[in-house]
Structures are given as structure tokens and as C-alpha cells.
ROMIBA-180738 format. One record per residue (C-alpha): residue in one letter; chain; residue number from 1; x, y, z. Coordinates in nm, 2 decimals, m for minus. Layout:
// ROMIBA-180738
<rec r="A" c="A" k="NUM" X="X" Y="Y" Z="Z"/>
...
This chain:
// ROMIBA-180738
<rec r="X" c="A" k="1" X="0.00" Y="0.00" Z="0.00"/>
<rec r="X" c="A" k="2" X="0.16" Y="0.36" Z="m0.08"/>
<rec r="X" c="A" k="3" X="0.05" Y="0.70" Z="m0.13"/>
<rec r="X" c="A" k="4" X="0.15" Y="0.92" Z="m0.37"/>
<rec r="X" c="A" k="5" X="0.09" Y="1.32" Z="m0.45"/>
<rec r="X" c="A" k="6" X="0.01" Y="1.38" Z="m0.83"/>
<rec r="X" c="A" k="7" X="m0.10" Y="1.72" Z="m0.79"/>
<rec r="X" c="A" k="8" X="0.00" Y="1.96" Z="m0.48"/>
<rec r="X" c="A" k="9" X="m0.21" Y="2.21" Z="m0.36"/>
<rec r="X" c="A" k="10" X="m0.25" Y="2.54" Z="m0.55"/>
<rec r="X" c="A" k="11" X="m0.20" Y="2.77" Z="m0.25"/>
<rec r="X" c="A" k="12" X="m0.07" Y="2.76" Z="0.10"/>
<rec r="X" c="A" k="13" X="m0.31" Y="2.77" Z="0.35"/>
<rec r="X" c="A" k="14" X="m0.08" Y="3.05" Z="0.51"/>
<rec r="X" c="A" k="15" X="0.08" Y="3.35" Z="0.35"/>
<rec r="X" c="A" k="16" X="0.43" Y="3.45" Z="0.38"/>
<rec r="X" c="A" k="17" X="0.32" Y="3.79" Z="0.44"/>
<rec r="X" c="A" k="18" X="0.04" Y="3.65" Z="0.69"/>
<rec r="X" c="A" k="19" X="0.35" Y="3.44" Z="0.84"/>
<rec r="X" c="A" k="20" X="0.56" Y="3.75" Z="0.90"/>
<rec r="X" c="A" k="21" X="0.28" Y="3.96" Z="1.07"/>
<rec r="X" c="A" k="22" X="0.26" Y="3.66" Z="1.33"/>
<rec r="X" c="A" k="23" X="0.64" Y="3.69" Z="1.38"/>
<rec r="X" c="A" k="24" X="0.60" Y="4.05" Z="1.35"/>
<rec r="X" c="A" k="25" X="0.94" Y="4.06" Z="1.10"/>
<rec r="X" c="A" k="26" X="0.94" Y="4.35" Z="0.90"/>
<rec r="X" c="A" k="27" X="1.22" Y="4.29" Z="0.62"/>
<rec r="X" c="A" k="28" X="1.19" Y="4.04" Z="0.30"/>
<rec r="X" c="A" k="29" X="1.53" Y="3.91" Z="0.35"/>
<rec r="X" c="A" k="30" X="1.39" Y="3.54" Z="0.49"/>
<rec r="X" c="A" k="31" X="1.13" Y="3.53" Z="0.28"/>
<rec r="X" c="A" k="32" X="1.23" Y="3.19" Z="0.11"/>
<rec r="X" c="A" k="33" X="1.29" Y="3.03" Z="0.47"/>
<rec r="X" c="A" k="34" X="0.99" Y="3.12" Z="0.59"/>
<rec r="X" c="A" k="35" X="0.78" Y="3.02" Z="0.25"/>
<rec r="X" c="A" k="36" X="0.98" Y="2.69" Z="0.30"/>
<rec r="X" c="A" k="37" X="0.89" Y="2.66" Z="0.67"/>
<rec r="X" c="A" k="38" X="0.50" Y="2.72" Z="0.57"/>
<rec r="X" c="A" k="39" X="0.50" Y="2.41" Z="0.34"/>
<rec r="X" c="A" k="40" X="0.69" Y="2.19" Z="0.61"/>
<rec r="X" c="A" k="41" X="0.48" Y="2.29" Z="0.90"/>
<rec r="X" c="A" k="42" X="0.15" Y="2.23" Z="0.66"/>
<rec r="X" c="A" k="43" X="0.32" Y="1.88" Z="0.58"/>
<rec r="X" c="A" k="44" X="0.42" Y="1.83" Z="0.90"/>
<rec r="X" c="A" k="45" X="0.00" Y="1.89" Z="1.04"/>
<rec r="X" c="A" k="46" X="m0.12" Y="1.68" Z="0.73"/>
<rec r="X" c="A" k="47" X="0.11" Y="1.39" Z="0.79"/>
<rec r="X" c="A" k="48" X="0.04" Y="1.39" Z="1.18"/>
<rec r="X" c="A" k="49" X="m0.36" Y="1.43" Z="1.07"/>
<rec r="X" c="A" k="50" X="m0.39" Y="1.24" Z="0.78"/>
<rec r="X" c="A" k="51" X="m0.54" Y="1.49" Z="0.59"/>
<rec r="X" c="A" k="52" X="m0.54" Y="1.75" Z="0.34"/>
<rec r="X" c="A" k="53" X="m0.59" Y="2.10" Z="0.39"/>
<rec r="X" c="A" k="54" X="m0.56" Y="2.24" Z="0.05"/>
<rec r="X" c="A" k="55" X="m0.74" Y="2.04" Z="m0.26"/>
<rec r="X" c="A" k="56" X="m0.46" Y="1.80" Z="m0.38"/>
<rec r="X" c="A" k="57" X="m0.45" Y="1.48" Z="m0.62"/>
<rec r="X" c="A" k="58" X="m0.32" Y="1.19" Z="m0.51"/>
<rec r="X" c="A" k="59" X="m0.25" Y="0.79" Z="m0.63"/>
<rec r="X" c="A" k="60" X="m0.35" Y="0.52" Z="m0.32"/>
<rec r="X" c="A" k="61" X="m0.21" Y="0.18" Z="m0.43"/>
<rec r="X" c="A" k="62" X="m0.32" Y="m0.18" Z="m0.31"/>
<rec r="X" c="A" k="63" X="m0.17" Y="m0.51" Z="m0.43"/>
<rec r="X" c="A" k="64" X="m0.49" Y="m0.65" Z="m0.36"/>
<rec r="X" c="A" k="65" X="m0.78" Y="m0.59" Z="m0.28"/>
<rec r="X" c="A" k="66" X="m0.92" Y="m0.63" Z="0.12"/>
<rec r="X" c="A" k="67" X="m1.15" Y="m0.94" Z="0.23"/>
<rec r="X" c="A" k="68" X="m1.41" Y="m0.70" Z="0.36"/>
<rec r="X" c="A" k="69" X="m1.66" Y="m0.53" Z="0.08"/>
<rec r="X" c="A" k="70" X="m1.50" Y="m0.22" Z="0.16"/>
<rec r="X" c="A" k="71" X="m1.13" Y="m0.02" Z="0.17"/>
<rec r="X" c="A" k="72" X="m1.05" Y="0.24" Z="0.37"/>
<rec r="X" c="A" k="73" X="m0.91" Y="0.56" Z="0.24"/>
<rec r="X" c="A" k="74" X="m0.61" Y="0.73" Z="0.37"/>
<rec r="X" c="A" k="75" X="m0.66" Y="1.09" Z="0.34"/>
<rec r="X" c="A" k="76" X="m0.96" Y="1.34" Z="0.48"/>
<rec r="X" c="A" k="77" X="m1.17" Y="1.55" Z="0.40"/>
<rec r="X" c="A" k="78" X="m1.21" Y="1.33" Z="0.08"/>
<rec r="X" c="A" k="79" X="m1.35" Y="1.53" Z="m0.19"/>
<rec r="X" c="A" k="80" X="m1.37" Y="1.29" Z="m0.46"/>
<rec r="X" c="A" k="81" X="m1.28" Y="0.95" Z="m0.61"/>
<rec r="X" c="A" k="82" X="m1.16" Y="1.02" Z="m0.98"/>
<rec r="X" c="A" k="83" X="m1.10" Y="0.67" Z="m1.07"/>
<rec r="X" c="A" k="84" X="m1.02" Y="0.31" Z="m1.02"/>
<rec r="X" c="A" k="85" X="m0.81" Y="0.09" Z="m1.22"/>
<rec r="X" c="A" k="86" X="m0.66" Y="m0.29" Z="m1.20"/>
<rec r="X" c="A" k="87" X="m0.37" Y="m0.34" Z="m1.35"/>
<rec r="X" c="A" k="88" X="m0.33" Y="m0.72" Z="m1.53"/>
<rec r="X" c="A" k="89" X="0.00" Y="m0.91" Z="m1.54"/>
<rec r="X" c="A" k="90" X="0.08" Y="m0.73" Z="m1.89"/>
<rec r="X" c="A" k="91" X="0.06" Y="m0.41" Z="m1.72"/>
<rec r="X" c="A" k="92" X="m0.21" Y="m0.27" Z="m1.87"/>
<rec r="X" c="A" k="93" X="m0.47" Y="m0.10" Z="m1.66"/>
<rec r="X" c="A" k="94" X="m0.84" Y="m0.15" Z="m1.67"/>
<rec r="X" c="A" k="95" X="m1.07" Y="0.14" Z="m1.55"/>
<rec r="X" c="A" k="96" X="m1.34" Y="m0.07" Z="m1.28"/>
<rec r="X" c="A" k="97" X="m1.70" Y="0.12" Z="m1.36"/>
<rec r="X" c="A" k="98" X="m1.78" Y="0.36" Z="m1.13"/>
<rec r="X" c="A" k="99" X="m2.14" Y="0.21" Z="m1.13"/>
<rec r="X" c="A" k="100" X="m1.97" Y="m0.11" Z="m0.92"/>
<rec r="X" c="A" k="101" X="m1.84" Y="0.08" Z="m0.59"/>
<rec r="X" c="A" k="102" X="m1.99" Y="0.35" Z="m0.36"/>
<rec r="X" c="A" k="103" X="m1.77" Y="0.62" Z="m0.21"/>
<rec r="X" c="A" k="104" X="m1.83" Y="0.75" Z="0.14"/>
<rec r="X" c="A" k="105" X="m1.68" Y="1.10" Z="0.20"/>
<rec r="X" c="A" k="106" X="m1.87" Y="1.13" Z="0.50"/>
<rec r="X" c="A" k="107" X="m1.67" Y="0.88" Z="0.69"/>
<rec r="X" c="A" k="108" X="m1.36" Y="0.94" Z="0.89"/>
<rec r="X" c="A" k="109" X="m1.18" Y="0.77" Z="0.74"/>
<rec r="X" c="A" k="110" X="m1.30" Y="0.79" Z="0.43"/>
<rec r="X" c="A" k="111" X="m1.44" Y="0.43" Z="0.27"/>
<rec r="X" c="A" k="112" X="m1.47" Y="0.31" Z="m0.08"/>
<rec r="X" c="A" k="113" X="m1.75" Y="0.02" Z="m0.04"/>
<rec r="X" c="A" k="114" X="m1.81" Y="m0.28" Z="m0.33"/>
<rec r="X" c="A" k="115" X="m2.19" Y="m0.23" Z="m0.41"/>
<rec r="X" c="A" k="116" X="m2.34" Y="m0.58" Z="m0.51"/>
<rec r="X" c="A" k="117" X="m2.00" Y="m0.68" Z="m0.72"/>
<rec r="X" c="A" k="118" X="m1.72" Y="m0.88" Z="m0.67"/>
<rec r="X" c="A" k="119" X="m1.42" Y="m0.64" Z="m0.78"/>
<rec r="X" c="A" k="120" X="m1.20" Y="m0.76" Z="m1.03"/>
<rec r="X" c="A" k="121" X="m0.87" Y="m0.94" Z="m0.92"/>
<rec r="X" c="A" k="122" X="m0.51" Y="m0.74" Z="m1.02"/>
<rec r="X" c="A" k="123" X="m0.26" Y="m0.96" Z="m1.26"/>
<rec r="X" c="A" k="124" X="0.03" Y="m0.84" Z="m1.08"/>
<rec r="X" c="A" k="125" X="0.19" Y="m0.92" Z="m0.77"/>
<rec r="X" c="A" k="126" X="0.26" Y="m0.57" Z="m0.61"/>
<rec r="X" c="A" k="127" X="0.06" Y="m0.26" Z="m0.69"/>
<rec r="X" c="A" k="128" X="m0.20" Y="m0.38" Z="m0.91"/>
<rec r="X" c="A" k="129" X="m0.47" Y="m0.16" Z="m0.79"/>
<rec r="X" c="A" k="130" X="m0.48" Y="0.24" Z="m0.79"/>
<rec r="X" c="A" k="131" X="m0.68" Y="0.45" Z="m0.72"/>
<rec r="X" c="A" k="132" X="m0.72" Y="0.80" Z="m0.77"/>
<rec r="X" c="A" k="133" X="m0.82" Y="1.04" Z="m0.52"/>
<rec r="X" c="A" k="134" X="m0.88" Y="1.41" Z="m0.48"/>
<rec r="X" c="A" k="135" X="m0.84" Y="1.59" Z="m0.11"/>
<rec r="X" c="A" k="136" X="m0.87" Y="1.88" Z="0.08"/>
<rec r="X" c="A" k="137" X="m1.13" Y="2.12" Z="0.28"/>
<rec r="X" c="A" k="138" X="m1.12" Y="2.36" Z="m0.04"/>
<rec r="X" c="A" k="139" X="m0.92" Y="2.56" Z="m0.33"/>
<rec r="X" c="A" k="140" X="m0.85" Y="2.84" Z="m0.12"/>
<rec r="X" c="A" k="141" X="m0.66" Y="2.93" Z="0.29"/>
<rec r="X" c="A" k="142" X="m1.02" Y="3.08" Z="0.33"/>
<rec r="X" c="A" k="143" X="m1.17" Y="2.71" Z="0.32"/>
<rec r="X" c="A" k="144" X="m0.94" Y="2.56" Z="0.56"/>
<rec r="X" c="A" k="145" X="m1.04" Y="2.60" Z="0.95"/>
<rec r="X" c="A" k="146" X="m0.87" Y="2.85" Z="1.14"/>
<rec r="X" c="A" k="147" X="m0.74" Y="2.63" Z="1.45"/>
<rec r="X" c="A" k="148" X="m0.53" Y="2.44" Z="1.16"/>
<rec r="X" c="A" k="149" X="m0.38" Y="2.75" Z="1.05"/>
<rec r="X" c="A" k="150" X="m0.31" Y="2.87" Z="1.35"/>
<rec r="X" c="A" k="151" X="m0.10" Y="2.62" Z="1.45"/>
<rec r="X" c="A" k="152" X="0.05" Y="2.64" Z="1.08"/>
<rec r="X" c="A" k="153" X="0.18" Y="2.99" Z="1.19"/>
<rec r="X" c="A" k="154" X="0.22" Y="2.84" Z="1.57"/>
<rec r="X" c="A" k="155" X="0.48" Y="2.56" Z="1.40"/>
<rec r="X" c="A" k="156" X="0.65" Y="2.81" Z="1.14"/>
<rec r="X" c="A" k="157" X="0.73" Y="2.99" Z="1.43"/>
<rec r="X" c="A" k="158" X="0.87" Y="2.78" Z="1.67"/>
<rec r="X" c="A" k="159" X="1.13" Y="2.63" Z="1.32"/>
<rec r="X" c="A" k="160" X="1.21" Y="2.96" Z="1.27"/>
<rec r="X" c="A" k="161" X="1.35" Y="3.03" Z="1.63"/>
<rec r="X" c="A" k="162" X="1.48" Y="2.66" Z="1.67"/>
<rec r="X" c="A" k="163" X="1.75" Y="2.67" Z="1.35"/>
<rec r="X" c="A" k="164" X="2.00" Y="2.47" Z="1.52"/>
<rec r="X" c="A" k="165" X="2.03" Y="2.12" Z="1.47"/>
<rec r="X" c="A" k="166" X="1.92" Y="1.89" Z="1.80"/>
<rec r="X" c="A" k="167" X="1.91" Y="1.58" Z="1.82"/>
<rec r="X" c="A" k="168" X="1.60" Y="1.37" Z="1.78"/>
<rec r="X" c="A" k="169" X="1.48" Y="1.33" Z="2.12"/>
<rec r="X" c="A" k="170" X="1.57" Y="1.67" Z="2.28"/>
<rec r="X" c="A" k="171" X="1.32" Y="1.93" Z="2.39"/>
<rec r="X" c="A" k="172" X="1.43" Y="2.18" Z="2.17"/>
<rec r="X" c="A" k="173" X="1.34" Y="1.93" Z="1.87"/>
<rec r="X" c="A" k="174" X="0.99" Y="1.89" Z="2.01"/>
<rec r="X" c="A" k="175" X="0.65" Y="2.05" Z="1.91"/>
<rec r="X" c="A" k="176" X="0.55" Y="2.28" Z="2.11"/>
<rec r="X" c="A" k="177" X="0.24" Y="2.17" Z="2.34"/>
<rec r="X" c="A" k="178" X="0.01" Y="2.42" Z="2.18"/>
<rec r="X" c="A" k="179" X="0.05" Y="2.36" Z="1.83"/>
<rec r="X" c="A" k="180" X="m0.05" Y="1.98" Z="1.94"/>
<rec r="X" c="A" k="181" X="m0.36" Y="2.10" Z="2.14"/>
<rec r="X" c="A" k="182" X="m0.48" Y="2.32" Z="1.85"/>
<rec r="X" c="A" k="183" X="m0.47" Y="1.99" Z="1.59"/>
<rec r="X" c="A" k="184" X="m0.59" Y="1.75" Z="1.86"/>
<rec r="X" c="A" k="185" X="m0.97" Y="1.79" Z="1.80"/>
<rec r="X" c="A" k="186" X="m0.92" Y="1.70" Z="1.39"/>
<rec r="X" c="A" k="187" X="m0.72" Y="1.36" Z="1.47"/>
<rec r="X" c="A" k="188" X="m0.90" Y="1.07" Z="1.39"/>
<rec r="X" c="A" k="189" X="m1.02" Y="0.88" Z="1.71"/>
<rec r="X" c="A" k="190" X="m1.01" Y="0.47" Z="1.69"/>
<rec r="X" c="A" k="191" X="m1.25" Y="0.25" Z="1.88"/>
């Protein structure tokens, strides 16, 4: 199983500008270190979240498919399902209707659920089913909820002032408490 970005998001859900007026820095001379420390701290809250803040493409692979009548999709909010395809031994993929699966983006997480078919089996070993998903709470920053960017800012922040390389483990390394109390209420609970 792997996933696998085929088209980032459009926009950061954070400015540079917007970044600077939290760190009140008035000059443009870090504006590529803090652009850069935007992305990571937004990759940092998606990967920690599973989700995906901005609208983004991406490729989930199976090699096969699950014994349950239903798979479990890795990323939320899940906007879409643009296709699924099984890939026989030649290689060649083969598009599954979209009349033969229902896809439920109100679940967290999200599920892809086998209506009353059996789903056809891959030819290959490894990888032989993908599928194509589309992610995010909107196009635009306005569209993702504010705790989220907060602690986008919150995160860009703290990297800013902590340049110096630590070593994993030490405090300085750590995220701060309150970045992890603002992102607590979108992780996904287990029962």
C-alpha cells in the first residue's frame, strides 16, 4: 500500500506575508525560509492528521484488494474519487465502472464500499490496484479551518527560532504543546 501526490495544492493555507505579521518581521530578507517553513509545517500537520488541507490529487495503491466489501481511504476530507483501475500481469490498466463501488466521503476515514460486485482481481503481484483520489477542505486558505492554520503559523514559528540542529529526542526538537492542542480535536479517534 503507498500514497502518492500527483498534484499539490494550489496555495498555502498561510501566507508568507500572513507568516511574518505573526512573527512581526518587518524585512523580506527570509522570505524563502519562511515560505519553506510554511510548506513543512503544513506537511508536518497533514502527515500527523492524515489529511489534506488544500485540494490535492493523489495515487493510493493496493496489491490486492481487502477481504471485507470495503477499503479504507487514507486521506480526509475526501473530496472525490476520480478513478479506479486494475492493472493485469501485462501491465495494462483497466478502469473498474464507477457504477460497481460507492464512495463514502462522509466517513472518517473515508471508505470506498463494493456495491453488489465482486471487484476484479489485479494480474500483478505488487501494486496492481490504484486509485485515484482528490483531497482537501477547499481551493483556497479561506476554506481551511482556522485552528489548523493557527498552528501552521504556531509551527512556522517555533522552526524559525529553533534553526539549530538537535538531536532527535531533545526538547528543543519537540513541538510545542500548543501547536499539538490546536490539531488535537481534527485527529481521527479509533475504537
Amino acid at each position: 500500500m503507498s500514497l502518492v501526490m500527483t498534484s499539490p495544492p494550489a496555495v498555502e493555507p498561510v501566507t508568507v506575508a500572513e507568516a511574518k505579521a505573526h512573527m512581526r518581521i518587518d524585512t523580506d530578507a527570509e522570505d524563502i525560509l519562511i515560505g519553506s517553513l510554511v510548506l513543512t509545517s503544513r506537511l508536518h500537520i497533514e502527515t500527523a492528521l492524515s489529511l489534506a488541507l488544500i485540494t490535492q490529487s493523489w495515487k493510493f495503491t493496493l496489491d490486492r484488494w481487502p477481504k471485507s466489501r470495503e477499503i479504507e481511504l487514507p486521506l480526509a476530507p475526501l473530496r472525490s474519487v476520480g478513478s479506479v483501475h486494475v492493472i493485469d500481469a501485462s501491465g495494462n490498466a483497466t478502469t473498474v465502472s464507477d457504477q460497481s463501488y460507492l464512495v463514502d466521503l462522509a466517513s472518517r476515514p473515508p471508505r470506498l464500499i463494493w456495491n453488489n460486485s465482486v471487484p476484479p482481481l489485479p494480474g500483478r503481484a505488487a501494486k496492481g490496484i490504484e486509485i485515484d483520489l482528490t483531497a482537501g477542505f477547499g481551493d483556497s486558505a479561506a476554506s481551511v479551518p482556522a485552528p489548523l492554520k493557527h498552528a501552521i503559523l504556531m509551527l512556522t514559528a517555533h522552526w524559525y527560532e529553533h534553526r539549530d540542529p538537535r538531536e532527535i529526542g531533545q526538547d528543543g526538537a519537540r513541538i510545542p504543546d500548543a501547536v499539538s492542542d490546536l490539531i488535537n480535536p481534527f485527529r481521527t479517534i479509533r475504537l
